[in-house]
N, C-alpha and C positions, 0 to 999 in steps of 0.2 A: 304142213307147216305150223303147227303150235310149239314155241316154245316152252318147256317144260321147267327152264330153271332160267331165273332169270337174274343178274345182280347188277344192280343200277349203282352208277358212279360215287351216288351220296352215302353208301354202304346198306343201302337195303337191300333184301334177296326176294324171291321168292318161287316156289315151288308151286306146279299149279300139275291137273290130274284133267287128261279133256277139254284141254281150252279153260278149265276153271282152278283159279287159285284158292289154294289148299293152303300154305303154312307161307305168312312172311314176316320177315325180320323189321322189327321198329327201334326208333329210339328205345323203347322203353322197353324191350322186351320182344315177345314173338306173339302172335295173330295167327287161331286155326278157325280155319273154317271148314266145317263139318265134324263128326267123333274124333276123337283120339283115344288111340285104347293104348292100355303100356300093363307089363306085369303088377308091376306097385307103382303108387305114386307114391316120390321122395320129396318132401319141402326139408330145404337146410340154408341157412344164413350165418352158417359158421365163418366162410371165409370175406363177409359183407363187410365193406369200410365200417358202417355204425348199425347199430342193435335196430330190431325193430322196435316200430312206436309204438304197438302195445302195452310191453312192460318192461322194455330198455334192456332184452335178453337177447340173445343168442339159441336157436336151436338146430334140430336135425332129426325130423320125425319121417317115418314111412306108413301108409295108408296102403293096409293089405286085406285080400279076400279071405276068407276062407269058406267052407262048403253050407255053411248056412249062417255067416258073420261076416261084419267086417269092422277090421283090427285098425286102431292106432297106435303105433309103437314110436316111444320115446328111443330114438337109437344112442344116443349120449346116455341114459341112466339106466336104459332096458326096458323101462315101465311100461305094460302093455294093458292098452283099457279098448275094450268092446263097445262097437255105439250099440246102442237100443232104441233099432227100429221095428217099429211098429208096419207089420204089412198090410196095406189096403187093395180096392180093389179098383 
């Protein structure tokens, strides 16, 4: 008997793995609890009522791997800049 998904009247959800909940729905957004792995991570506020408050833009970037990097791409202008990291131990 564990419920596994749950959605409460107020419009929250929640997905739980084992008796323990894993990802759920808030006002503000979603809540994980534990990893989450995805091929690339996408940030876009393209189709957002108003700009972010950083510098009053508009974006749409993807954070990808690669075999000994990892990429930030400008998906709107192309622009691709590598972080530099430093490996410790």
């Amino acid at each position: 008997g564990n419920n596994n998904v749950v959605a409460y009247p107020n419009g929250a959800t929640t997905l739980s793995h084992g008796g323990s909940s894993k990802l759920a729905t808030t006002s503000s957004g979603v809540t994980v609890t534990g990893s989450l792995e995805t091929q690339d991570l996408v940030l876009n506020n393209l189709s957002k009522d108003s700009p972010n408050s950083v510098d009053g833009t508009r974006g749409h970037w993807r954070v990808q791997e690669g075999s000994d990097n990892l990429y930030l791409i400008n998906e709107t202008t192309g622009k691709k800049y590598k972080f530099k990291i430093e490996e410790v131990e």
